[in-house]
N, C-alpha and C positions, 0 to 999 in steps of 0.2 A: 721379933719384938714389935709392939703397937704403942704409939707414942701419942695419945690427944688425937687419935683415931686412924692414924696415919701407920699402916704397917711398914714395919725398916727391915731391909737384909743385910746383912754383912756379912762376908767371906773373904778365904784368906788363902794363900795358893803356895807353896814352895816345892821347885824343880831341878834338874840340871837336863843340858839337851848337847848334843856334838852337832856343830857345824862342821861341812865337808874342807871348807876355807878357813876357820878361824878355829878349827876346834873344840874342844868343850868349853861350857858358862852354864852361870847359875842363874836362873828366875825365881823372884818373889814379886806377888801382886797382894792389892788387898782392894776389894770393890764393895762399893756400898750404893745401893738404892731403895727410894722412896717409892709407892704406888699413894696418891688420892684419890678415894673412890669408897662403893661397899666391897669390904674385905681385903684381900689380897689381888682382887682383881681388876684392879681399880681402873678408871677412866684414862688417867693422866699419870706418869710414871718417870723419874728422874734417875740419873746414876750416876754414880763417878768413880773409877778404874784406873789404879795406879800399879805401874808395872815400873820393875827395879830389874834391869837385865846387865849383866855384867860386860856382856859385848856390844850393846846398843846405847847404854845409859838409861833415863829415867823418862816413861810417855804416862802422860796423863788422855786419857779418853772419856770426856762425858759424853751421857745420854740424855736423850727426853722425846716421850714419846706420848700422844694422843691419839685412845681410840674408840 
């Protein structure tokens, strides 16, 4: 999707994994980021990544990168 020139990603993720300690849990993420620049390859690039794990709780992880 391209927003006022600005291309957007979004994705969306759902899992289950076994720990050898805690056994099995679920994961769901959903991560969205920005590139500004020409095209999709843009100079300057932002994110943010939110991840919902049953055994960990909730991590947010942003990005941002220039290059």
């Amino acid at each position: 999707m391209e927003i006022t020139g600005f291309p957007i990603s979004v994705g969306a993720s759902l899992g289950s994994f076994n720990n050898n300690y805690k056994g099995w849990g679920l994961e769901n993420s959903v991560n969205a980021s920005i590139n500004a620049g020409t095209g999709a390859g843009g100079l300057l690039s932002g994110g943010l990544s939110i991840t919902n794990n049953s055994q960990e709780g909730l991590t947010l992880a942003p990005s941002l990168s220039y290059l």
